[in-house]
C-alpha positions as CSV (number, residue, x, y, z in Angstrom):
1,X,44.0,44.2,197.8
2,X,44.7,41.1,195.6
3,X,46.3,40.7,192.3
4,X,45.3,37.6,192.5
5,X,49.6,36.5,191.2
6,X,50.4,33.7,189.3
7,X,53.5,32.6,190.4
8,X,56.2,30.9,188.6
9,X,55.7,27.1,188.2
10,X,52.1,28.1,188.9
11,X,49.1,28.4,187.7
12,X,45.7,30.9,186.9
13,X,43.8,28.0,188.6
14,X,45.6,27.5,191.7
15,X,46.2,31.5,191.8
16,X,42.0,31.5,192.4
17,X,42.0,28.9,194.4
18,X,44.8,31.1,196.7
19,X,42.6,33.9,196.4
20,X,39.6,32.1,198.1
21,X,41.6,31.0,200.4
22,X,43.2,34.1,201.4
23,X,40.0,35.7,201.5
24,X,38.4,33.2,203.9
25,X,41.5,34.0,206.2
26,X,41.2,37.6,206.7
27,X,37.7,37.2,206.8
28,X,38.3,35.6,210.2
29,X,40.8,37.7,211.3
30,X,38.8,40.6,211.1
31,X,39.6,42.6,207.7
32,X,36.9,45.0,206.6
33,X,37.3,44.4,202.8
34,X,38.7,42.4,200.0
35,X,40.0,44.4,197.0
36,X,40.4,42.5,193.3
37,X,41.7,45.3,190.5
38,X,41.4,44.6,187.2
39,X,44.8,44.4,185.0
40,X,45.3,43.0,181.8
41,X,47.5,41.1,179.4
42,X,50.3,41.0,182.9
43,X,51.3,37.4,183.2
44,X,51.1,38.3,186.7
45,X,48.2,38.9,187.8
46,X,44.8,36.6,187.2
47,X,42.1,38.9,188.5
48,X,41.3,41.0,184.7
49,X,37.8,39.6,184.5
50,X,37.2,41.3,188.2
51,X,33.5,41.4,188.4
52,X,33.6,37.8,188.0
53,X,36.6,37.0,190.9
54,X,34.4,39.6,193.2
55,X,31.1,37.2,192.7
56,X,33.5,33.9,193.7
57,X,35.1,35.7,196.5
58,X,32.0,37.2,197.7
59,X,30.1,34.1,197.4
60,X,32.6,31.9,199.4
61,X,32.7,34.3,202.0
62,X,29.9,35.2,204.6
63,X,30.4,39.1,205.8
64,X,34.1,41.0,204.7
65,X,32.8,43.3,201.7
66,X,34.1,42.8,198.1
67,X,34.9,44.8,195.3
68,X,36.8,46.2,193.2
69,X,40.4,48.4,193.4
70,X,39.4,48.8,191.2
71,X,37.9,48.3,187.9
72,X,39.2,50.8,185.1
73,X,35.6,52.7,183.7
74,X,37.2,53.9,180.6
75,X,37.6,50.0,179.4
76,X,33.8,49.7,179.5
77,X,30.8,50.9,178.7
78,X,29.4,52.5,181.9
79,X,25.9,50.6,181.4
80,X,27.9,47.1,181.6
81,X,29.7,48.3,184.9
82,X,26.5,49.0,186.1
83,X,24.8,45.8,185.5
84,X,27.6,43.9,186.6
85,X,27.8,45.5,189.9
86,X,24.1,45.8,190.3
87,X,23.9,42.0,190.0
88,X,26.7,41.8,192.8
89,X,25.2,43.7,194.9
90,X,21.9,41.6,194.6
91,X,23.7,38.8,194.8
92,X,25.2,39.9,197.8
93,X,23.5,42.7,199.2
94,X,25.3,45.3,201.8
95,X,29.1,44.0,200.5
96,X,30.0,45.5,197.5
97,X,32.1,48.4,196.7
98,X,33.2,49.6,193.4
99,X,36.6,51.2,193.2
100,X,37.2,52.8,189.7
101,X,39.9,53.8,188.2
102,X,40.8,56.4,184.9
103,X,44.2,53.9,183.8
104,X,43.9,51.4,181.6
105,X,45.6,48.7,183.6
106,X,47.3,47.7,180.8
107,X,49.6,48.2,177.3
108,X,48.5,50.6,175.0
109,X,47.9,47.4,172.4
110,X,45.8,46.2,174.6
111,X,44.1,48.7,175.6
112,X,42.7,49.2,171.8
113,X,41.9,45.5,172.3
114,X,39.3,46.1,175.3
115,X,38.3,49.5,174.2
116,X,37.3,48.9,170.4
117,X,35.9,52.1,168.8
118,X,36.1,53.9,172.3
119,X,39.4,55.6,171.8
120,X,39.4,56.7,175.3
121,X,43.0,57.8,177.1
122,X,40.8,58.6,180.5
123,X,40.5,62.8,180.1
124,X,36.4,61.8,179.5
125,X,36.8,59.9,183.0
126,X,34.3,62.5,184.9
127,X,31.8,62.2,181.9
128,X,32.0,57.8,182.1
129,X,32.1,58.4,185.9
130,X,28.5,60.8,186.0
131,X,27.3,58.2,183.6
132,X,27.6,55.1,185.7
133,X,26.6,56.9,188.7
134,X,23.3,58.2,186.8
135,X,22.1,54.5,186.2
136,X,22.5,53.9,189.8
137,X,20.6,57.0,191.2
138,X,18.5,58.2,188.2
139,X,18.1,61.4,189.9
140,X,21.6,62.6,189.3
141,X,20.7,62.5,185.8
142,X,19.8,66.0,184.0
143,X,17.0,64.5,182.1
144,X,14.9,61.8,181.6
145,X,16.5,58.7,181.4
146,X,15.6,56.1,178.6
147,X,18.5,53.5,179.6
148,X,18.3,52.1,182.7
149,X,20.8,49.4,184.7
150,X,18.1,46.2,185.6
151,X,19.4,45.2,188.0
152,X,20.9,48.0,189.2
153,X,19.2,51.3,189.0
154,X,18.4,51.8,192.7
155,X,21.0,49.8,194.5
156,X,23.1,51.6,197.1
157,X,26.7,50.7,195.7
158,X,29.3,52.8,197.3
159,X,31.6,54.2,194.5
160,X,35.3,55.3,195.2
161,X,37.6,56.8,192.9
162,X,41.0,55.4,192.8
163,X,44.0,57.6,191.9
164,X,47.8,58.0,191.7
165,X,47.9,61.5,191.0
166,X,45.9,64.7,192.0
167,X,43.2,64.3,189.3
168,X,41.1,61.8,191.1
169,X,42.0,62.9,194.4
170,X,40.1,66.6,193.4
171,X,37.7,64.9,191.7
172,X,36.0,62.9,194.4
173,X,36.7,65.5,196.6
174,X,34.2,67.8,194.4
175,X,31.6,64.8,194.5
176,X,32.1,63.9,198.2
177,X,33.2,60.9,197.2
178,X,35.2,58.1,199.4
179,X,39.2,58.4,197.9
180,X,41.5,55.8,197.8
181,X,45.0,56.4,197.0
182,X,47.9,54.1,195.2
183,X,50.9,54.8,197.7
184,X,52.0,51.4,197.0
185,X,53.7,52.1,193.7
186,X,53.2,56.1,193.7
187,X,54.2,57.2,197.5
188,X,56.0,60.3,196.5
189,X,52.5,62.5,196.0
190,X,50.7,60.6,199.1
191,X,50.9,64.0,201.0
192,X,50.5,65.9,198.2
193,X,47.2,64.1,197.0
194,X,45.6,63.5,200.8
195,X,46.0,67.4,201.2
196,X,44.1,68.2,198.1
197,X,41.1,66.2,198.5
198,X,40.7,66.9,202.4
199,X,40.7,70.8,201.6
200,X,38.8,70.9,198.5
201,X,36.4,67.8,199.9
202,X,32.5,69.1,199.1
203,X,30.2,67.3,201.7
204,X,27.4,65.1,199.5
205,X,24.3,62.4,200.8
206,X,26.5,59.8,200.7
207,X,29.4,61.4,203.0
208,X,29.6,64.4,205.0
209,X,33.6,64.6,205.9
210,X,36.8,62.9,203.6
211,X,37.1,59.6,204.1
212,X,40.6,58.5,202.5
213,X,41.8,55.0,202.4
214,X,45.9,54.5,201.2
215,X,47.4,51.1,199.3
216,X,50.6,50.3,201.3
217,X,53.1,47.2,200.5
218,X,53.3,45.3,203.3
219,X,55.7,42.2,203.7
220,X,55.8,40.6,207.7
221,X,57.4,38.1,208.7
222,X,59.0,36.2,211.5
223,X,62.2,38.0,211.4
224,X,63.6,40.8,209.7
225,X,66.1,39.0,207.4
226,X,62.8,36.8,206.3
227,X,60.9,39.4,205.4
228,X,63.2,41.3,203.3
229,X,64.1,37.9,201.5
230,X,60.5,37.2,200.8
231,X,59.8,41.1,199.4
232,X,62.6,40.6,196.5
233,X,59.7,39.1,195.1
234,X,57.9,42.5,195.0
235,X,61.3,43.8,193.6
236,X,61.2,41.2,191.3
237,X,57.9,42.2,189.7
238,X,58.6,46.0,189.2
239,X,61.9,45.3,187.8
240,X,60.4,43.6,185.6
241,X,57.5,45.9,184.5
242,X,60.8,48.3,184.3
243,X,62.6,46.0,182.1
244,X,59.0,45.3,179.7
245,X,60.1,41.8,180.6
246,X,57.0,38.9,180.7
247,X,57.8,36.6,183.8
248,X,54.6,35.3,186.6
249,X,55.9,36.5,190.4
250,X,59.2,35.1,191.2
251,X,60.7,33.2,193.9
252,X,62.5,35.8,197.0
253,X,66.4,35.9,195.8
254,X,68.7,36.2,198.8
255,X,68.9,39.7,198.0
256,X,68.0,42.2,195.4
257,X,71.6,43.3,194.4
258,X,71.8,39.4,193.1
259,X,69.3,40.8,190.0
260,X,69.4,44.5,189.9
261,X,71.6,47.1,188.8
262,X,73.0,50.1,191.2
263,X,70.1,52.4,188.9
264,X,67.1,49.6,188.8
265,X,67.6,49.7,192.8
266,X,67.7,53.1,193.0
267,X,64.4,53.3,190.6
268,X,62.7,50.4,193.2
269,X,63.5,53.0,196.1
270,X,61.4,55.6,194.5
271,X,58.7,53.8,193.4
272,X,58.0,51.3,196.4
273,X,59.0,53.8,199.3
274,X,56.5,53.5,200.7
275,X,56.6,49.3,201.8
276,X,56.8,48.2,204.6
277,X,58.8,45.4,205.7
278,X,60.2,43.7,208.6
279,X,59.2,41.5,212.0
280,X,56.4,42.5,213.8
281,X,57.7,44.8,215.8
282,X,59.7,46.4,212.9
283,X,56.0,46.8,210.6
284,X,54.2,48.0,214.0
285,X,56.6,50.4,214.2
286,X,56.6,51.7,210.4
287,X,53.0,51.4,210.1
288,X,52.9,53.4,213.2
289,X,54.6,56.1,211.2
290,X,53.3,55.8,208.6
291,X,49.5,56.4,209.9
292,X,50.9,59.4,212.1
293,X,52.5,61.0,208.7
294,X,49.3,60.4,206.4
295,X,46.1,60.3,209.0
296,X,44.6,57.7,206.7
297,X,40.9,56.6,207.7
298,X,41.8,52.9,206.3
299,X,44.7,51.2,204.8
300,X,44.2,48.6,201.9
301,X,47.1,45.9,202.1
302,X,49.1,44.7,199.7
303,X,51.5,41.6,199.8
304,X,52.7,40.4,196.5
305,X,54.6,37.2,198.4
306,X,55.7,34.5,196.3
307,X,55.0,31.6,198.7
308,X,51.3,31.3,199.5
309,X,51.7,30.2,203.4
310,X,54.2,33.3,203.7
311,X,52.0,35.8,202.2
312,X,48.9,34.4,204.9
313,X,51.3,34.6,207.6
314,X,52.0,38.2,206.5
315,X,48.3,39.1,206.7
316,X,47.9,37.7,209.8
317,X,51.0,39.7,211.3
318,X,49.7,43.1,210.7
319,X,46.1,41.4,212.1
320,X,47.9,40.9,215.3
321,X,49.4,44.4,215.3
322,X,45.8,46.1,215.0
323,X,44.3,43.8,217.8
324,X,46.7,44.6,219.9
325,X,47.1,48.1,219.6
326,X,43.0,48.4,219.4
């Protein structure tokens, strides 16, 4: 999954052009899919007008599917998601997915900004969910329908709900609905959340068995001490959505107790649990772990690494782990 970061002494531009290229890497290397999510007003991240980044990713790639992790339905009209992702998947038939999730990505301010006259706060989710759903298979709808999605009515997009909590995880497994779950910054309820959709999962045409994919943080490197260095940069970030402080992705810090307080540290702990970090041999060995512990069906990598050649090279670690334990 990308974020697509602006780094400090960086730019939205070259953040894109990053993205592409990172993209066209694990393309070769064999990933299955490239995630963009939406997030907005976060000086951070580049990718809020995500339909858009999923059409230049997906057009200057050739097979790795695209989409969305995701894009945040109660921020739109349903009809507009539709279209949008109808178009993608004409454009590109075969690769799209679209992720959605019931968060605003964003500040309360400006969430009023994208929503207008909407005045959601996500509890009308399932509603905006059956709705989008409705202009892509007509036949879900209860009546006739006068709107339709052109293009899109028709098109086989697969939908997964994103969650961080047990809402969406019960929810798609009442739909028999693909689940994808955000361990990277909420790992505490991971167990809790897989356990809920796999029992209460209802079989649908789309998918006959759970089929649960988990965010992790992952930071590789050549050697241990590297790794943890470059990760600060991940520390970095949540500090600062701790401390409401604006900043771009910063450059590693030798170590985190240079920035953080004895309480901020112990706040990172709980919230990013979950990374993993290390050498080769020290990720195969956590990741190992941690697909024993979960039994997840897919994993959806995420590397907020200041340094662009670092963050490849931390791709193509754990792409060397998986062919060699394939």
């Amino acid at each position: 999954m990308d974020l697509s970061p602006i780094t400090e002494g960086g730019s939205v531009a070259v953040s894109f052009q990053n993205t592409i290229d990172l993209a066209q890497h694990v393309e070769a290397w064999g990933y299955n899919r490239y995630w963009l999510a939406e997030h907005h007003n976060m000086p951070f991240i580049a990718s809020s007008a995500t339909s858009l980044l999923i059409g230049h990713v997906a057009g200057n790639t050739n097979s790795i599917r695209v989409g969305s992790g995701g894009i945040m339905l109660p921020n739109h009209a349903p009809l507009v998601v539709a279209e949008q992702f109808g178009t993608l998947e004409t454009l590109y038939p075969g690769r799209i997915d679209l992720g959605l999730g019931r968060a605003p990505g964003t500040d309360g301010v400006t969430a009023q900004a994208l929503r207008r006259e909407l005045q959601s706060d996500g509890q009308d989710f399932p509603r905006l969910l059956n709705e989008l759903r409705t202009y892509f298979d007509p036949s879900l709808s209860s009546g006739k329908q006068k709107v339709r999605a052109i293009p899109g009515t028709g098109l086989n997009i697969p939908v997964w709900l994103l969650g961080s909590s047990g809402f969406s995880a019960q929810l798609s497994a009442q739909l028999g609905l693909p689940f994808a779950y955000a361990s990277h910054f909420s790992p505490n309820n991971t167990l809790a959340a897989l356990d809920l959709y796999r029992s209460q999962f209802q079989p649908s045409e789309s998918m006959e068995s759970p089929h649960a994919m988990l965010g992790v943080n992952i930071v590789a490197a050549d050697t241990d001490e590297e790794a943890e260095r470059l990760a600060t940069s991940l520390y970095q970030q949540f500090l600062n959505l701790i401390r409401n402080t604006e900043l771009p992705l910063q450059p590693p810090v030798e170590s985190i107790e240079e920035v953080a307080s004895e309480r901020e540290i112990m706040a990172l702990r709980q919230q990013l649990g979950s990374s993993i970090i290390g050498s080769k041999e020290s990720v195969r060995e956590q990741l190992q772990s941690f697909i024993d512990k979960t039994q997840a069906d897919e994993l959806m990598v995420i590397s907020q690494i200041y340094d662009h050649e670092a963050r490849i090279r931390s791709y193509e670690i754990v792409a060397e782990l998986f062919k060699e334990d394939s």
